[in-house]
C-alpha angles and dihedrals in degrees: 000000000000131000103221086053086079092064132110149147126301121163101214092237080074089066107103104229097171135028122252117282084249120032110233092033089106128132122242135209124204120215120192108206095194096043097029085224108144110203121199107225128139135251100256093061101070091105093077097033108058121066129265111259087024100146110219120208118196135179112243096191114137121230099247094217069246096167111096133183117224125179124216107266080208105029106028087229112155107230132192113220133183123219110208108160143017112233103175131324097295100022129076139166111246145181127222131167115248090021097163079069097054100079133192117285089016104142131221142175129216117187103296101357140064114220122180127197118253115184134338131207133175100345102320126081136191129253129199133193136197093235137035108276119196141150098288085063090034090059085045096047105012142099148224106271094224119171128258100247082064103084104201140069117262124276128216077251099066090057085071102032102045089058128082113239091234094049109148117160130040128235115088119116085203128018129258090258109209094060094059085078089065132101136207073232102044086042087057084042089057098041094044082055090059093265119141138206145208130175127228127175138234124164102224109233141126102332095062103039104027109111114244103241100173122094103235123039097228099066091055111113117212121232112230117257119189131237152190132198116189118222093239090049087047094054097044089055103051083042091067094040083055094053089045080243105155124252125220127198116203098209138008093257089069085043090061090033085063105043093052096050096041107102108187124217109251089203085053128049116226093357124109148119139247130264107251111220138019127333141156130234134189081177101159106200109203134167106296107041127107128228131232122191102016134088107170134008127202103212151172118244109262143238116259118266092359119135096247077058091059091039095059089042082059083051103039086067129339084239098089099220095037085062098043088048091051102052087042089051086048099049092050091057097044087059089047075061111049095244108165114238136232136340097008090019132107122279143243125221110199112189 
């Protein structure tokens, strides 16, 4: 398939700049798979709209304030850099616009440290400092990691509302974005309806966020993004398999999250069980592909031609261009509709 069959038409008001007044106050539109009927309802109804005994999976990393400001040691240029991944004390993976221009041994400072850049490859560089930074300096000097289609600086209010409020370990350089619509209050709600809730974790890095550039889809190669799934959340998960109970992913990182650790049984089609433990994935689900452990996903609107784009169109039917006309036609309709797009924007149930 090609790239550019995953476009389609956004007016730029749609672009959520800013959360909702109130988090959880989002709209929600519900997509049947089987029938192709869409429904306008609102987040906080999913109560009474998912089943008893529906087992929800949500990603519990926690958005690093990963974006950093340097300035040219030789030129005094300010420059915005990324930190994706920590590669040892002083060393991380990061990502800067314009990096073909950032070129080994160039110098920078940011606030109270020097970092230089030691080596770049497709697209990323590293950067090393002369001391250990971690998350303590990073909350000190860092900022909110927010996302390019969101044309301002970060508040004091992003570093509450582009955080989940079950966030638990470091490590993402963007938040899973669907779970930023969920309450302390909507999660008793849920529970008190008879929904349940595990938790998995992906760090959020390259793999999720990183453009397709290639032609055709198929030639895009997926970055590694790490992950842990915790034996109880295993279990619970193969538990409601096992009960032919549904599971739900909120988000497409603990979609992802779910295909790569599920190892099916040779000796038994369609059954398995998950991998315990951390792992990594550069899984790329595109349309075609079937899915093995998930039967319903709560989801952002996506970006055009991305690959979470592409991953909702494989869910949306198991015929490839069926999907990917689904979710268009969808899409269509939520802007028809105002629905906001994207990060801060309203949210999408396909069951």
């Amino acid at each position: 398939m090609k790239t550019n069959d995953f476009n389609f038409d956004l007016p730029e008001n749609l672009i959520a700049q800013y959360p909702t007044t109130e988090r959880g106050r989002s709209r929600l539109l519900v997509m049947d798979r089987k029938t192709r009927r869409i429904e306008h309802r609102m987040v906080s109804d999913l109560p009474s709209i998912l089943e008893s005994g529906t087992l929800m999976v949500f990603n519990n990393s926690r958005v690093r304030r990963a974006r950093i400001y340097g300035v040219s040691e030789a030129t005094g240029t300010k420059v915005e850099f990324l930190l994706l991944k920590k590669i040892d004390s002083h060393s991380w993976q990061v990502l800067s616009k314009r990096s073909k221009r950032r070129k080994p041994g160039t110098r920078y400072t940011f606030d109270d440290v020097s970092g230089e850049i030691i080596s770049g490859s497709e697209g990323t560089l590293i950067l090393r400092f002369e001391k250990s930074i971690d998350d303590a300096w990073l909350d000190l000097h860092g900022h909110v990691p927010l996302p390019p289609y969101i044309r301002r600086e970060d508040s004091d209010n992003d570093a509450e509302r582009y955080q989940t409020v079950y966030a638990r370990e470091h490590g993402s350089a963007a938040a899973p974005t669907a779970g930023l619509h969920f309450t302390k209050e909507l999660l008793l709600e849920l529970e008190e309806a008879g929904i349940e809730t595990a938790y998995i974790t992906l760090h959020v890095g390259l793999g999720t966020f990183l453009p397709v550039r290639t032609k055709n889809i198929e030639d895009h190669t997926m970055h590694e993004e790490v992950y842990g799934i915790s034996e109880e959340c295993a279990s619970r998960i193969e538990k409601a398999r096992a009960e032919g109970r549904k599971v739900l992913a909120v988000g497409t990182t603990s979609v992802r999250t779910l295909e790569s650790a599920w190892i099916e049984e040779p000796a038994l089609p369609g059954r398995g069980r998950l991998q315990r433990g951390e792992g990594s994935t550069s899984i790329f689900i595109y349309p075609g592909y079937t899915f093995k452990t998930v039967d319903a996903l709560f989801t952002n609107f996506h970006t055009p031609e991305s690959t979470l784009l592409m991953l909702v169109s494989a869910f949306a039917s198991p015929i490839a261009d069926a999907g990917r006309d689904f979710i268009l036609e969808t899409y269509k309709e939520a802007v028809k509709e105002g629905y906001r797009f994207f990060s801060y924007g309203d949210a999408c149930l396909i069951q």
